[in-house]
C-alpha positions in Angstrom: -14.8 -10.5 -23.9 -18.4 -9.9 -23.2 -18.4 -7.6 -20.4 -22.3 -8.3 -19.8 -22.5 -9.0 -16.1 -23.5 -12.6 -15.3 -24.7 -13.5 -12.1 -23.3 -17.1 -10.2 -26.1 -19.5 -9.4 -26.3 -22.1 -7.1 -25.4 -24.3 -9.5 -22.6 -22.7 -10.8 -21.0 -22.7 -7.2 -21.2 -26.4 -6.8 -20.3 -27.8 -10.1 -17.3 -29.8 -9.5 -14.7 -30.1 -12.0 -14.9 -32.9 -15.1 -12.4 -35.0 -12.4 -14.0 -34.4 -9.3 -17.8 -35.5 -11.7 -16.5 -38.4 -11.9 -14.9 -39.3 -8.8 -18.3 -38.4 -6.9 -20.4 -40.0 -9.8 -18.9 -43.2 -9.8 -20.6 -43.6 -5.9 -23.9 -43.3 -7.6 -25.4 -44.0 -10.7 -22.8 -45.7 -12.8 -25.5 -45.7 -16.3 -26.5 -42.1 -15.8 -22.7 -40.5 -15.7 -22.0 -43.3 -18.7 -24.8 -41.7 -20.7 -23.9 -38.8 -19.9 -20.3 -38.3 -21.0 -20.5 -41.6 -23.5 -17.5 -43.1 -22.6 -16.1 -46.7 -22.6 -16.9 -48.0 -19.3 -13.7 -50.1 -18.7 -11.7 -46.6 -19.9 -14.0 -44.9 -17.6 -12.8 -46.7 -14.4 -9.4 -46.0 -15.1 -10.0 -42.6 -15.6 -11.1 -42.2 -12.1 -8.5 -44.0 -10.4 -6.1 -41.8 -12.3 -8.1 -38.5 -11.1 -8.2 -39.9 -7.5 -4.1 -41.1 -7.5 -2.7 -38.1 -9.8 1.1 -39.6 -9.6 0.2 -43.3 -10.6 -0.3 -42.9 -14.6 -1.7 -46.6 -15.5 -0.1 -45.9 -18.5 0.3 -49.4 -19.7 -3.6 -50.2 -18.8 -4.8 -46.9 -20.7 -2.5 -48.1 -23.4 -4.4 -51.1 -23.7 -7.8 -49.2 -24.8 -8.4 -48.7 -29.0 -6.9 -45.6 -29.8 -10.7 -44.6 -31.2 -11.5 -44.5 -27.4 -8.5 -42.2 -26.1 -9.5 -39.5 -28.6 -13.0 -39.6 -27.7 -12.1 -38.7 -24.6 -9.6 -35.8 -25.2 -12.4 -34.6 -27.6 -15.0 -34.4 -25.0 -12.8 -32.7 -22.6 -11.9 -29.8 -25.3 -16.0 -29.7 -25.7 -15.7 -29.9 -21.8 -13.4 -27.0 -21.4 -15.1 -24.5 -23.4 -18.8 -24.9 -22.5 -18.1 -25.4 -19.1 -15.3 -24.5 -17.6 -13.9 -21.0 -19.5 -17.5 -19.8 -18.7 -17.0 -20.8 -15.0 -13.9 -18.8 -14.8 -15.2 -15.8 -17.4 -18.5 -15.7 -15.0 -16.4 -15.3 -11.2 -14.2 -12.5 -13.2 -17.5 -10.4 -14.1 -18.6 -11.4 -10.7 -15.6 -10.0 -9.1 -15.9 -6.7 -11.3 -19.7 -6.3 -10.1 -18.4 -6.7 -6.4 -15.2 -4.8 -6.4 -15.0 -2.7 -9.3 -12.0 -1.1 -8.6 -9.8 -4.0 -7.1 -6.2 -3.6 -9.3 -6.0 -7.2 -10.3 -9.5 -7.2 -12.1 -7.3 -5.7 -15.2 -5.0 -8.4 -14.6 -7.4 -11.1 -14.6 -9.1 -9.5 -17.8 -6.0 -10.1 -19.7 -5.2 -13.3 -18.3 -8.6 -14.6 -19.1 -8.2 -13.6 -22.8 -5.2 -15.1 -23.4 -6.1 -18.2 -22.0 -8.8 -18.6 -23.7 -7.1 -17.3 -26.9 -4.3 -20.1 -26.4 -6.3 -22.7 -25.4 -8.4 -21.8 -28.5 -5.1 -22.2 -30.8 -4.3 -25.4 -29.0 -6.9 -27.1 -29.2 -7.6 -26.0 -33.1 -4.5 -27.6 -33.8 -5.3 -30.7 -32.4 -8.3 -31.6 -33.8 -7.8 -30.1 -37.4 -4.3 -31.9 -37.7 -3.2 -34.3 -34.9 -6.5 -36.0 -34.4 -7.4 -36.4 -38.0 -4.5 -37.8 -39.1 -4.6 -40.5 -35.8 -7.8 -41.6 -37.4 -6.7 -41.9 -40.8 -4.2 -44.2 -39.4 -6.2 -46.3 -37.4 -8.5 -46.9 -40.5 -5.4 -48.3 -42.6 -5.8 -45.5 -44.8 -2.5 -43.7 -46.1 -1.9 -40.4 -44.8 -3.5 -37.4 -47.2 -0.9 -35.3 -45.5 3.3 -35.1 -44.8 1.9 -34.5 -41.6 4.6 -36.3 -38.9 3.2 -36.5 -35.2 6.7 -35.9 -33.7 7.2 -32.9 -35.6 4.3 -31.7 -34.7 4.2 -32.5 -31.2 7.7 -30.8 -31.0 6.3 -27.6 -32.0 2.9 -27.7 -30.2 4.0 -26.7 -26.4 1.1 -25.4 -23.5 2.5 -23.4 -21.7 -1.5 -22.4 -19.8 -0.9 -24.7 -16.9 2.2 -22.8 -16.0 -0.1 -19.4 -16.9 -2.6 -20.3 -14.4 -0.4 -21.2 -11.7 1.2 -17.6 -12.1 -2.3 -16.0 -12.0 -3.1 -18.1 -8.9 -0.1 -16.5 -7.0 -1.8 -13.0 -7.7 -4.9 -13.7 -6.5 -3.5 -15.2 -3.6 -1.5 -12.1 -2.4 -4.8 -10.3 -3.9 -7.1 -12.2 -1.1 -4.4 -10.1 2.0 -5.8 -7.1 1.1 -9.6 -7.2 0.2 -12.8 -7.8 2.5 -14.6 -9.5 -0.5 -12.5 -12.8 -0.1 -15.2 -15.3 -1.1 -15.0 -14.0 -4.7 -11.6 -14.7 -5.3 -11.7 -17.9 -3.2 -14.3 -19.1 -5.8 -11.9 -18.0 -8.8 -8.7 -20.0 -7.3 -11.0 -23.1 -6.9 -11.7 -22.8 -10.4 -8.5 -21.9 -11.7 -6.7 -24.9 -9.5 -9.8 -27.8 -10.6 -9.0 -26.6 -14.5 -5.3 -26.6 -14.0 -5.8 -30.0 -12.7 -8.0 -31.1 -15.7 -5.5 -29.9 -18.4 -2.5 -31.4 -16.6 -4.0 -34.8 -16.6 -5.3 -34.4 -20.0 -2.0 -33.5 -21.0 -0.7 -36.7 -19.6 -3.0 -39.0 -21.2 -2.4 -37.3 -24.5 1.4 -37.2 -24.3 1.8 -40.6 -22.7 -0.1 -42.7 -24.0 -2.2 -41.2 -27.5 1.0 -40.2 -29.0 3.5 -43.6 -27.9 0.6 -45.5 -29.7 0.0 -42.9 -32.7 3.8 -43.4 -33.4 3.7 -47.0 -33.2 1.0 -47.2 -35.8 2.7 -44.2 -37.9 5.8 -46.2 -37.9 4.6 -49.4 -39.0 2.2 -47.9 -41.7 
């Protein structure tokens, strides 16, 4: 990790997470967030009532959408995680150093950084150098350059971050008893909980409804 100290801005305090964007955008300025993110619009609007009502999966209406538009979406949110929220999370942890240098969990958090972003790293390689490609090469009729089988591979690709971060969030909740600097940490578990969120529904729409339809079109190649 790059141990240069990085200052939060204004900015960086407020940004909500990629769900909470586009719960709060879709009061405003439907074209702006559209362009911005370039998704479908009609996917779009079930994506926020699936970030607003986390237990109600509209798995049959996301099923409905071209396959084309599902991975666009999962793409953008691996682009998503890495330029914006690992450097979120990297930024309160160097932030947290600066203020209280000699807080026990900062080694902690160090190491639990790096591996997440390590995994995550792995993960997402994985996805879009073998899972996603061959999707694609399905969906254009073309056969398979690969033995690749998306079961198989599924069946060997488990995340186990989610359940990472919810650890470290226990720490830095018995961490906030016994510091004065509690705004720091406060900022890092609003982070860590927002990203946990992200990659749980993420998760979701990639097990439950890119991979039933991927196997539907494997199967009937």
């Amino acid at each position: 990790m790059n141990h240069t100290l990085f200052y939060l801005s204004d900015w960086q305090r407020q940004t909500p997470s990629l769900a909470e964007r586009y719960a709060l955008e879709k009061r405003g300025d439907l074209s702006t967030l559209l362009h911005r993110e370039i998704l479908e619009p009609e996917f779009f609007i079930q994506l926020i009532s699936l970030f607003q009502s986390e237990t109600d999966l509209p798995i049959e209406q996301l099923k409905s959408f071209p396959i084309a538009v599902i991975l666009d979406y999962l793409e953008k949110t691996h682009r998503y995680y890495f330029g914006v929220k690992l450097l979120e999370i990297e930024q309160s942890i160097l932030n947290l150093h600066w203020r209280i240098p000699e807080n026990e969990l900062l080694p902690y958090l160090v190491s639990f950084f790096d591996w997440v972003r390590n995994n995550l790293v792995f993960h997402i390689q994985m996805e879009e150098e073998q899972l996603f490609p061959y999707i694609k090469e399905l969906c254009s009729g073309l056969a398979p350059s690969s033995n690749f089988g998306i079961l198989s591979f599924i069946e060997n690709h488990k995340d186990t971050i989610e359940l990472q971060i919810s650890e470290v969030k226990k720490h830095i909740v018995r961490a906030q008893q016994s510091v004065t600097e509690i705004f720091p940490f406060c900022l890092l578990l609003k982070q860590l909980d927002e990203f946990e969120k992200d990659l749980r529904i993420h998760a979701r729409i990639e097990d439950e409804v890119l991979i039933p339809l991927a196997v539907e079109l494997e199967q009937g190649k």
